[in-house]
C-alpha positions as CSV (number, residue, x, y, z in Angstrom):
1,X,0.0,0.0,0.0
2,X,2.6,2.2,0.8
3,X,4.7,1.4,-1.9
4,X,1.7,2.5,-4.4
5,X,0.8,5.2,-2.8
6,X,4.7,6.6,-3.1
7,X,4.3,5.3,-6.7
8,X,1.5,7.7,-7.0
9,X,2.8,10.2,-5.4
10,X,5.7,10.1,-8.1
11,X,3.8,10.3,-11.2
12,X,2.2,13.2,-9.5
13,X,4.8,15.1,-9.5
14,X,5.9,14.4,-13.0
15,X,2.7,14.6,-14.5
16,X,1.0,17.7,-12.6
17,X,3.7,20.0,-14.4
18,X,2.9,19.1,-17.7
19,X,-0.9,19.6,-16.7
20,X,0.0,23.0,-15.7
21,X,1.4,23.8,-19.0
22,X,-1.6,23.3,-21.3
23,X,-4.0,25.4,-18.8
24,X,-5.2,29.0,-19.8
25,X,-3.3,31.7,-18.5
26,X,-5.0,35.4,-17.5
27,X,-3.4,38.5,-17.2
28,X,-4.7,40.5,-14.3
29,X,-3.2,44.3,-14.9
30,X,0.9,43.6,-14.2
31,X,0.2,39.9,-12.7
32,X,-0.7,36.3,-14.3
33,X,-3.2,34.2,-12.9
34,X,-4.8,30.2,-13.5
35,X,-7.9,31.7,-12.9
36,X,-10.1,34.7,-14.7
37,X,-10.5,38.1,-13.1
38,X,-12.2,40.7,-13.7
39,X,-10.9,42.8,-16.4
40,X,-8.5,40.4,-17.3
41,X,-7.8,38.2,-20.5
42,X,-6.5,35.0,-21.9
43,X,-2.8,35.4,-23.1
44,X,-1.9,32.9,-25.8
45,X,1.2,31.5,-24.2
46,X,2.4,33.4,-21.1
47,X,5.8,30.8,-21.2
48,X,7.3,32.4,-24.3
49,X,6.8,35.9,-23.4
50,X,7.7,35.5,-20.1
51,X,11.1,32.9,-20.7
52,X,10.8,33.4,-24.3
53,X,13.6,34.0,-27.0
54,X,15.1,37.0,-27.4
55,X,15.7,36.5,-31.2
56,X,14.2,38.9,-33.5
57,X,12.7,38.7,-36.4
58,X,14.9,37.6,-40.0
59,X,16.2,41.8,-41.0
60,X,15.7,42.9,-37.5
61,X,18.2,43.3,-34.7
62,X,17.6,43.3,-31.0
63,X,19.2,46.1,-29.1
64,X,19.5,46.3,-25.3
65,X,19.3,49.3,-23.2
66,X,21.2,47.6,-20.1
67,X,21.8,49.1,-16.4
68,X,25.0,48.9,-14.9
69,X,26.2,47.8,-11.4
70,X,27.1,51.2,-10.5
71,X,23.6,52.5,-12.4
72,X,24.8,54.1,-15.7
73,X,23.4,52.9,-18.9
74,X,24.2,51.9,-21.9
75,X,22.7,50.3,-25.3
76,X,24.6,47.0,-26.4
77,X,24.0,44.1,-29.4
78,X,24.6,41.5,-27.2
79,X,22.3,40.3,-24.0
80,X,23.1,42.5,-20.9
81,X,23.8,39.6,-18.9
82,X,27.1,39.3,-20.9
83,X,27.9,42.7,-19.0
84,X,27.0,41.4,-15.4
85,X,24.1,43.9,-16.3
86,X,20.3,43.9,-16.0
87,X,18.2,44.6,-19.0
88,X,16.4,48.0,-18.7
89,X,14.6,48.1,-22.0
90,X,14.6,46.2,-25.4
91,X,14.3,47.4,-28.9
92,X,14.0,45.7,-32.2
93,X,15.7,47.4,-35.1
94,X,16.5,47.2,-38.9
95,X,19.4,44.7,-38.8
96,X,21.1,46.5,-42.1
97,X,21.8,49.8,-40.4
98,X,25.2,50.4,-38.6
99,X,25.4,50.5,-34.9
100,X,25.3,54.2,-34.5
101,X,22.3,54.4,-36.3
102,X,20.5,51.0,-34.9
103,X,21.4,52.9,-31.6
104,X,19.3,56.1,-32.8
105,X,16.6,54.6,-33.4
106,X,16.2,52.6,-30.7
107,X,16.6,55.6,-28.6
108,X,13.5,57.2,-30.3
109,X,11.4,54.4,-30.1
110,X,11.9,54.5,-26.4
111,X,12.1,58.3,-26.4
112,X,8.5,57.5,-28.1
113,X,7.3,54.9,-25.9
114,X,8.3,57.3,-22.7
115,X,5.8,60.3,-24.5
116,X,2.9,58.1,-25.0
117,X,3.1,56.5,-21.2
118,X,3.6,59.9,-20.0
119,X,0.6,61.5,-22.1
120,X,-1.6,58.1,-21.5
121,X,-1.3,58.3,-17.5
122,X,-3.3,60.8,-15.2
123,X,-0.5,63.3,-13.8
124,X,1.1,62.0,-10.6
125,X,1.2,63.4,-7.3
126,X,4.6,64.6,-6.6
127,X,5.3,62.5,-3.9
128,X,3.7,59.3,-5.8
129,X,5.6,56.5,-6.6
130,X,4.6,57.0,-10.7
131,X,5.6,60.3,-10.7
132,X,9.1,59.3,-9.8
133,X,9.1,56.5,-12.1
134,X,8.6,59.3,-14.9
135,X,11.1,61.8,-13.6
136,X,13.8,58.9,-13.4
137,X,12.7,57.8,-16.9
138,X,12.9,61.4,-18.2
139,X,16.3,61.7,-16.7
140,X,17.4,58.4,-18.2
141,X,15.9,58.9,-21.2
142,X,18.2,62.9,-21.4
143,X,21.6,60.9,-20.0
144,X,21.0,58.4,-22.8
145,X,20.6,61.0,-25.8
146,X,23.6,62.9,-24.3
147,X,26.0,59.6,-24.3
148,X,24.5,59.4,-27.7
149,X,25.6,62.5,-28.6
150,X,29.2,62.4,-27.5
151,X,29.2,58.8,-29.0
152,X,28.3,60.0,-32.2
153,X,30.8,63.1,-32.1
154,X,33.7,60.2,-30.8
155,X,33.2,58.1,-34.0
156,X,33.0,61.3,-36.2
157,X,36.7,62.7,-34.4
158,X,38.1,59.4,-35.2
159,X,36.4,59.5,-39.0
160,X,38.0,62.9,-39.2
161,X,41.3,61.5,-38.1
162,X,41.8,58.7,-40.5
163,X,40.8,60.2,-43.0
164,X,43.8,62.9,-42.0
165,X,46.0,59.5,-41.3
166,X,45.0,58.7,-45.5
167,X,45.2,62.1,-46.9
168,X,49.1,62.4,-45.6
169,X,51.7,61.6,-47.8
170,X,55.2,60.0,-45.5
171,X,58.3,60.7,-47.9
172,X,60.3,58.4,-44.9
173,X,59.8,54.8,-44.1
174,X,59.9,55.8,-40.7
175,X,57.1,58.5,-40.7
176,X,55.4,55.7,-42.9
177,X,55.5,53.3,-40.2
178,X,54.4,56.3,-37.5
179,X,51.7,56.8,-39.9
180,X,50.9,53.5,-40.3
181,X,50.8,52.9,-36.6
182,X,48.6,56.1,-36.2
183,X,46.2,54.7,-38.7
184,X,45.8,51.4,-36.8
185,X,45.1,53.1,-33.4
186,X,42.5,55.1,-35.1
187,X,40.9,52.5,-36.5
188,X,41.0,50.3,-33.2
189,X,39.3,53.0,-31.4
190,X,36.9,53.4,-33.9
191,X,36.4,49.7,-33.3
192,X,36.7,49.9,-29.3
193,X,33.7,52.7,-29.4
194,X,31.5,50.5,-31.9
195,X,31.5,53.4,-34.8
């Protein structure tokens, strides 16, 4: 008997999980639920959005904003985790533009999404948790276009300064070989700052 009922106990466990996965999910405002609520609705499949992949679409590219240890942030191409850093916000973008420019547009779309959630929400009270939320995003979203900014101006300096580096004409081997050395240290900082 109690062999059987240990037995039973067994498949239990193995079976109730794969129960569990075919059962309607709700979403309940910012919660999930087994069970409907009111104003609530059935989502599809709550595993794949919740644990799903991060892979975008064939011609798009998934860009991260991520957050830092020490609380800066900073858009990347690969996962934030690779950085020991969590993931603020994610954007999907044309796959054929450069980085610079994938990086733009990303920051609009959240730029955009920040405008619509501000405009769509009832004006905090000062104190109110939300309305921090919004100042904090505003702040973020200023920090961000100013990195932007310098970013871009980085990569355009070091443009400026190869083509210099090509434009020079070395009548020695040696200032060919400073040149040449010049040119490469350009070209991995262009590199380094992901121009």
């Amino acid at each position: 008997m109690r062999t059987t009922l240990t037995a039973l106990l067994a498949l239990l466990v193995h079976v109730l999980p794969l129960q569990a996965q075919g059962q309607t999910i709700y979403r309940c405002g910012n919660s999930y639920s087994q069970t409907p609520c009111a104003g609530g609705h059935a989502v599809d499949d709550v595993l794949s959005t919740l644990h799903g992949s991060t892979q975008a679409a064939p011609g798009q590219a998934t860009v991260y904003l991520c957050q830092g240890q020490g609380g800066g942030q900073f858009w990347s191409h690969a996962h934030c985790a690779q950085h020991q850093a969590l993931i603020e916000r994610m954007e999907t973008v044309p796959a054929s533009l450069p980085w610079p420019q994938q990086v733009q547009q990303a920051q609009r779309q959240w730029e955009q999404a920040l405008k619509l959630t501000a405009t769509a929400t009832p004006g905090p009270h000062p104190g109110s948790r939300r309305g921090s939320e919004a100042a904090h995003a505003s702040r973020v979203a200023q920090q961000s276009s100013q990195r932007e900014t310098r970013h871009a101006a980085a990569c355009s300096k070091l443009q400026a300064r190869m083509a210099q580096l090509d434009s020079q004409t070395a009548s020695s081997a040696a200032s060919q070989d400073r040149q040449r050395k010049a040119r490469r240290k350009a070209e991995d900082a262009y590199r380094q700052q992901g121009c």
